[in-house]
C-alpha positions as CSV (number, residue, x, y, z in Angstrom):
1,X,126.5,103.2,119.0
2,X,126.0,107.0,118.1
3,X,124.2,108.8,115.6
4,X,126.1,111.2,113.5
5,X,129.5,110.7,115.9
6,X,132.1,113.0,114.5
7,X,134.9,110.6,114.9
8,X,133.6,107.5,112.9
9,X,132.8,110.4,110.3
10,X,136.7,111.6,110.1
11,X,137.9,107.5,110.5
12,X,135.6,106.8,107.2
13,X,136.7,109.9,105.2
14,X,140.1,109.7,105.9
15,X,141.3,111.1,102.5
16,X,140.1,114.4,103.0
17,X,142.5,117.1,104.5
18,X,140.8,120.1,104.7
19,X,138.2,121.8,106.5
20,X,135.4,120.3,108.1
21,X,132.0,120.9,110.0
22,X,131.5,120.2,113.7
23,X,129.5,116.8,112.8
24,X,133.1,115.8,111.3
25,X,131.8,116.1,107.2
26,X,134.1,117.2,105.1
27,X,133.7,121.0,104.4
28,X,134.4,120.9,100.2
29,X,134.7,124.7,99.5
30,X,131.8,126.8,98.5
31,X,133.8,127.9,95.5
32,X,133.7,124.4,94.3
33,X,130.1,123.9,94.4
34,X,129.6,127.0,92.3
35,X,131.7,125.6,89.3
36,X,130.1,122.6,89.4
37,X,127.3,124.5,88.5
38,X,127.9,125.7,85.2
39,X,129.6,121.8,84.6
40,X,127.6,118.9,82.7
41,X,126.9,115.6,83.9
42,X,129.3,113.7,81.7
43,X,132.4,115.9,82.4
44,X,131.8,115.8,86.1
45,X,131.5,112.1,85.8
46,X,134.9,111.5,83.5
47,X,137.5,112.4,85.9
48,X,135.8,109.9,88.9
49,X,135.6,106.9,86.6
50,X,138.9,106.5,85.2
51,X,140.4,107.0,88.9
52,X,138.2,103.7,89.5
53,X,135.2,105.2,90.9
54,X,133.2,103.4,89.4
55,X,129.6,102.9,91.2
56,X,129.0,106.8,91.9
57,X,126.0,106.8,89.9
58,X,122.5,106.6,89.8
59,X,120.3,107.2,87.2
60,X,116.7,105.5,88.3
61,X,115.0,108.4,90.1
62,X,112.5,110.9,89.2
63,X,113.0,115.0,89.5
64,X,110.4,116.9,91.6
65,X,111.1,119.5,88.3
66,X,111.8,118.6,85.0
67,X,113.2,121.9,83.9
68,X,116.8,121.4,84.1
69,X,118.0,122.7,87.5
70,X,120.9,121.2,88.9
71,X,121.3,119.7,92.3
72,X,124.4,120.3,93.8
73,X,125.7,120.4,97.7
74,X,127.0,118.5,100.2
75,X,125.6,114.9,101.5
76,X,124.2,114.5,104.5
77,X,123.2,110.5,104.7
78,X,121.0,108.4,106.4
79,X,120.0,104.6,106.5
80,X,117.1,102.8,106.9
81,X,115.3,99.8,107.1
82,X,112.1,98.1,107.5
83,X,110.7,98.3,111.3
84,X,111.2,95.7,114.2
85,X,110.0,96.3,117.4
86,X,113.2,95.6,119.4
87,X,115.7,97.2,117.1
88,X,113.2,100.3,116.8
89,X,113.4,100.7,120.5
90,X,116.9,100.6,120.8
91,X,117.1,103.1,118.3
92,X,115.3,105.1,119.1
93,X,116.4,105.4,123.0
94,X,119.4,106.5,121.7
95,X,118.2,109.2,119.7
96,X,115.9,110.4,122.6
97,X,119.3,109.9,124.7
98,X,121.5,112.3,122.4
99,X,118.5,115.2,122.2
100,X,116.5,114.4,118.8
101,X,113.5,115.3,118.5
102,X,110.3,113.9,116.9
103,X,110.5,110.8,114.1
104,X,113.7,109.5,112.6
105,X,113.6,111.9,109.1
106,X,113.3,114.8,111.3
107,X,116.4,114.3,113.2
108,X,118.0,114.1,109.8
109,X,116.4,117.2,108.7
110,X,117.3,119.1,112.2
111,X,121.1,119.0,111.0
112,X,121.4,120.6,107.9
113,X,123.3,123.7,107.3
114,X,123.8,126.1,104.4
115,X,124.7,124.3,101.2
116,X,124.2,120.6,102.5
117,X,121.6,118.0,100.7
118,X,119.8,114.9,102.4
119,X,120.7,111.6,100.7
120,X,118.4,108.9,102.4
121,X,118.4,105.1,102.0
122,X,115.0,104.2,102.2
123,X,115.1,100.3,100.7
124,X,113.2,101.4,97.6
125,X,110.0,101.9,100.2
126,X,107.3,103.5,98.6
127,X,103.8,102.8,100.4
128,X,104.5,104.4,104.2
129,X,108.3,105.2,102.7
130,X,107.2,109.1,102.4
131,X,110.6,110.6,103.6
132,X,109.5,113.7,102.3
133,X,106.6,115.9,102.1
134,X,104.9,119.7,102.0
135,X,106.0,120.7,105.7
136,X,109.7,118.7,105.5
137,X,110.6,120.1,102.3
138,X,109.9,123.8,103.6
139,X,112.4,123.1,106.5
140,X,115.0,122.1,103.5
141,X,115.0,124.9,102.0
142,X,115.3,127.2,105.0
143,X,118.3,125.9,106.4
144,X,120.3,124.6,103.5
145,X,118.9,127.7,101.1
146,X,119.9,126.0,98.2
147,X,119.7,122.5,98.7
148,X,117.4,119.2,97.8
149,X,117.0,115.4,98.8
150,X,118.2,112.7,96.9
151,X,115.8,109.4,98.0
152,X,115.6,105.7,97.6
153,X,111.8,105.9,98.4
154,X,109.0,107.9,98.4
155,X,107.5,111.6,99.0
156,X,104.4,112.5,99.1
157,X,102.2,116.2,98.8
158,X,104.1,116.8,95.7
159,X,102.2,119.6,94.8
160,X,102.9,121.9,98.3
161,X,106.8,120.2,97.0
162,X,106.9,122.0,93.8
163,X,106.0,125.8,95.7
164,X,108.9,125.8,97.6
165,X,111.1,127.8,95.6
166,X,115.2,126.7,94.6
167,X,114.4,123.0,95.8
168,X,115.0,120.1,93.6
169,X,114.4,116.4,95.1
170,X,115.4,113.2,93.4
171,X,112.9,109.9,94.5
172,X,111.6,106.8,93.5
173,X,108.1,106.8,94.1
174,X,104.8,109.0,95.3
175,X,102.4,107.9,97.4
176,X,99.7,110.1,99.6
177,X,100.3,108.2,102.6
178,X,102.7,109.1,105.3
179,X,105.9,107.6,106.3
180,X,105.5,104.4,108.7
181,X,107.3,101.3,109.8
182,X,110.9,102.2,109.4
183,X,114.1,102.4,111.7
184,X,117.3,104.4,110.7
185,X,120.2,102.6,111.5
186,X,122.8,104.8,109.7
187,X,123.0,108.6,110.3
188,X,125.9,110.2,108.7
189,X,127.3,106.5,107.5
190,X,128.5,104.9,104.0
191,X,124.6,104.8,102.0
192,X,123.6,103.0,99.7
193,X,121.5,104.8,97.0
194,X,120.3,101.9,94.5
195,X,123.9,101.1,92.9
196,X,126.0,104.2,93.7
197,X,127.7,104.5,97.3
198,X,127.9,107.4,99.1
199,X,130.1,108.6,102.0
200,X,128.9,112.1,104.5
201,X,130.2,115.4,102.7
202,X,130.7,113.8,99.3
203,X,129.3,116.0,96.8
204,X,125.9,115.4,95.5
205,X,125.6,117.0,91.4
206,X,122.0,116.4,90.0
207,X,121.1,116.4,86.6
208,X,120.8,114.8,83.2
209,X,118.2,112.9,84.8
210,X,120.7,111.2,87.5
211,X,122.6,111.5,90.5
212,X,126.6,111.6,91.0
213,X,127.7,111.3,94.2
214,X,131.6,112.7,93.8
215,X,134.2,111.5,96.7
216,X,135.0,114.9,98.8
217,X,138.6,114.5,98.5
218,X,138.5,114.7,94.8
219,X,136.2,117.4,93.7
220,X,139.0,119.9,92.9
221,X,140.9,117.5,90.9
222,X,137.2,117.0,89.5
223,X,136.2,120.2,88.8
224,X,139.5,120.9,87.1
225,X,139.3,118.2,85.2
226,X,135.8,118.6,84.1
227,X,136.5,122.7,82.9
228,X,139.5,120.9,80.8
229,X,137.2,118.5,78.8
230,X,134.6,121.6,78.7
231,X,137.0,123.8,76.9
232,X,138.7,121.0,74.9
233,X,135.3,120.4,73.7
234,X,134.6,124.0,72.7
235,X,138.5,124.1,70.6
236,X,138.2,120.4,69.7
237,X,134.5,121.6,67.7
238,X,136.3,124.4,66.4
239,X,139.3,122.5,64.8
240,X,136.8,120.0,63.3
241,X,135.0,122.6,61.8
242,X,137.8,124.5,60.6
243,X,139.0,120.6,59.6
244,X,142.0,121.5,61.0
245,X,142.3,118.2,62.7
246,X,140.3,114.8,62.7
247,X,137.9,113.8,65.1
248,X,140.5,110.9,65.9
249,X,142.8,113.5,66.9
250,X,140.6,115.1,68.9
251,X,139.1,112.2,70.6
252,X,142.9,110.8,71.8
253,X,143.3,110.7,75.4
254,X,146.1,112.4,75.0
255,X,147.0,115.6,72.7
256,X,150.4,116.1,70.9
257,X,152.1,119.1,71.8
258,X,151.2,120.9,68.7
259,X,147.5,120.4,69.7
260,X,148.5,121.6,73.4
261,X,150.1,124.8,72.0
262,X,147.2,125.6,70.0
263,X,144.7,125.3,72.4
264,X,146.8,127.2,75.1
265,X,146.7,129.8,72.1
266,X,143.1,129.9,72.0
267,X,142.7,130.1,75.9
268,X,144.8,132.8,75.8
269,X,142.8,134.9,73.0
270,X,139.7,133.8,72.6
271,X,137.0,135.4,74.9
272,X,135.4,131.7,75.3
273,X,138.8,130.7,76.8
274,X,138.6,133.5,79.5
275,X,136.7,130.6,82.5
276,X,140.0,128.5,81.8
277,X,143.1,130.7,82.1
278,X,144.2,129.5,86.1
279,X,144.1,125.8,84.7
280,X,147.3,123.8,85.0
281,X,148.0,122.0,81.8
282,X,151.5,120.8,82.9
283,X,150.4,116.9,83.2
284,X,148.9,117.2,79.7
285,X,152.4,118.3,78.0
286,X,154.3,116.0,80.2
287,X,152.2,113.1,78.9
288,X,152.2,115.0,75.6
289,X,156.1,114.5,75.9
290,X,156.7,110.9,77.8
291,X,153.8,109.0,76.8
292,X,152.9,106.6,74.3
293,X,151.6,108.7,71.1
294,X,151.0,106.1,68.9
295,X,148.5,104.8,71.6
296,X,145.2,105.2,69.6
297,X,143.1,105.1,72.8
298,X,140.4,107.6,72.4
299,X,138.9,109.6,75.4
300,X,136.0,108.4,77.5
């Protein structure tokens, strides 16, 4: 066994073809991660589900800030469960073995780069479940600059937490005493964070309260999907206003070609269309053209 072993990464993420990191994560462009920025939680999460995605959520976890930032990087993951002296030995000779250095969180932390965020399976532990406190969150933020921590368990020193600027952390639980009793037995594996899964270099997006983790492989599709729903939205408001069409029109999974020409119209002329002009609509017309139009299914 191996922690963090670049080739079981690239056998479990086998979907990805692009660029990746020396660990073997999937290197999602930088690009990406900045659109995702200006996306909400609902349109990011549309274009995952109805692909079948279905358990990439988690909304049960509190926000170190409650002032809206988003969370969004790259996953670095980690398992754990509760101690046992012969299982903690053996993993821990292998750490010692491949260079790490000090407790099991710390190895974790010792890997981050620019950009990535640490998603930790901690078995809901709380009391001695501290994965994160002052001094770890500090180490964060200086080598990922803009990342976080997404945790099934607890932090603790919340208060040093909240000075270290551009950090936002996602946890269960706060407790003042520090972490204890507790092997990792996955570094860089498929986690478990309370009912979403979540695979190394899948794309963490914070906010509304929740977590989505969002498959590597599918974040353009994603992100072009979700600045498709955006802009509907912002024509599909206008239209209703102007009760030039029904909110049953609107709300159709798919648009008839008149409605396609309109809103390629207003993307074209309006200034609020200017962020959507490089989309590619042509699967919209062609189900505009060969699908079923009197299907009244209305969009999720």
């Amino acid at each position: 066994m191996k922690f963090n072993d670049r080739d079981e990464i690239i056998a479990i993420t086998p979907q990805w073809k692009g660029e990746r990191f020396s660990d073997g994560r999937p290197r999602v462009a930088d690009r990406y991660l900045e659109a995702l920025k200006g996306l909400t939680l609902e349109e990011v999460w549309k274009p995952i589900f109805v692909k079948g995605y279905e358990n990439q959520f988690e909304g049960r976890l509190h926000t170190l800030h409650d002032d809206g930032r988003k969370l969004v990087g790259r996953a670095v993951t980690s398992t754990f469960v509760p101690t046992r002296p012969d299982l903690h030995e053996t993993m821990f000779d292998i750490g010692m073995k491949e260079g790490r250095k000090g407790n099991y969180n710390q190895w974790v932390i010792d890997s981050l780069v620019e950009g990535d965020v640490v998603v930790a399976d901690m078995y809901d532990k709380i009391y001695k479940g501290t994965f994160l406190g002052g001094n770890l969150t500090t180490a964060i933020k200086a080598k990922t600059k803009t990342g976080g921590a997404v945790i099934w368990g607890g932090i603790r020193d919340v208060e040093q937490m909240k000075k270290v600027e551009g950090v936002q952390v996602y946890y269960r639980g706060i407790d003042p005493t520090p972490i204890r009793d507790f092997i990792m037995t996955g570094f860089n594996t498929p986690t478990r964070i309370g009912g979403a899964i979540v695979l190394p270099g899948d794309i963490v997006f914070g906010a509304g309260g929740g977590v989505l983790f969002i498959p590597s492989h599918l974040v353009a599709e994603v992100v072009d999907g979700a600045s498709k729903t955006q802009v509907k939205d912002i024509f599909g408001f206008e239209m209703i206003t102007q009760n030039k069409f029904t909110t049953a029109q609107i709300d159709r999974n798919t648009w008839t070609v008149e409605m396609l020409d309109m809103l390629m119209e207003f993307i074209k002329t309006d200034d609020r269309g200017i962020p959507y002009r490089e989309l590619d609509w042509t699967l919209e017309y062609d189900l505009a053209i060969n699908g079923d139009l009197n299907d009244t299914q209305t969009a999720l």
